[in-house]
N, C-alpha and C positions, 0 to 999 in steps of 0.2 A: 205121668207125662212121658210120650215119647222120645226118646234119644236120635237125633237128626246123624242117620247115617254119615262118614267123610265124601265129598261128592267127587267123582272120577271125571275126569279131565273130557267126556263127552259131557256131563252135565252145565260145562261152564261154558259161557259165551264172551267173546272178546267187545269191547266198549264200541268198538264200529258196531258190530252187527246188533248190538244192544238199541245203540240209537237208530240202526237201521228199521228193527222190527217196533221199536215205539215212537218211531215219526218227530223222533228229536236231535238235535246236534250234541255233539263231541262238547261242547261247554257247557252244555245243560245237563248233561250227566253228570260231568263232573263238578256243577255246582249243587246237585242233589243229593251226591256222596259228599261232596267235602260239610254240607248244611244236615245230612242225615236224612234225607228223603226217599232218597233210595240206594243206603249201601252200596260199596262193590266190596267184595273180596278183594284182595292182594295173591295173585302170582308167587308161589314161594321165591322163586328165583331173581325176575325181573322185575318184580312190586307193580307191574302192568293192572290195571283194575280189569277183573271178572267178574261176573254174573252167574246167578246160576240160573239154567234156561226158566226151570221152576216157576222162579220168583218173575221174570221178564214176561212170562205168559199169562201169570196172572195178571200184573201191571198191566200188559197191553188191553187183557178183556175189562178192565176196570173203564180205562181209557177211550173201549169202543165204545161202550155201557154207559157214558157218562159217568161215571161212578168217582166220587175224589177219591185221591191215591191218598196214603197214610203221612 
């Protein structure tokens, strides 16, 4: 099994531009991390939730794709 490289601070995306690129709001993200729908990361510092762009691109082709999200 592969070992998931640590992601560098271009890989993450902030919870605006999250909900920006997947056509959802600021509550709905965060009701899909606090339910496990769709994780965020934590910010070492500010506990702000992150994305990694990664995972949002997939989501979003899932999303344009009809496809259910996990």
């Amino acid at each position: 099994m592969a070992r998931r490289r640590k992601p560098e601070p271009a890989d993450l995306i902030t919870i605006a531009e999250t909900a920006k690129l997947l056509g959802v709001s600021l509550p709905t993200l965060r009701r899909w991390d606090e339910n496990g729908k769709f994780p965020a990361r934590r910010h070492p510092i500010n506990s702000y939730r992150m994305y990694l762009r990664e995972d949002v691109v997939r989501l979003r082709k899932q999303i344009v794709n009809g496809a259910r999200a996990a």
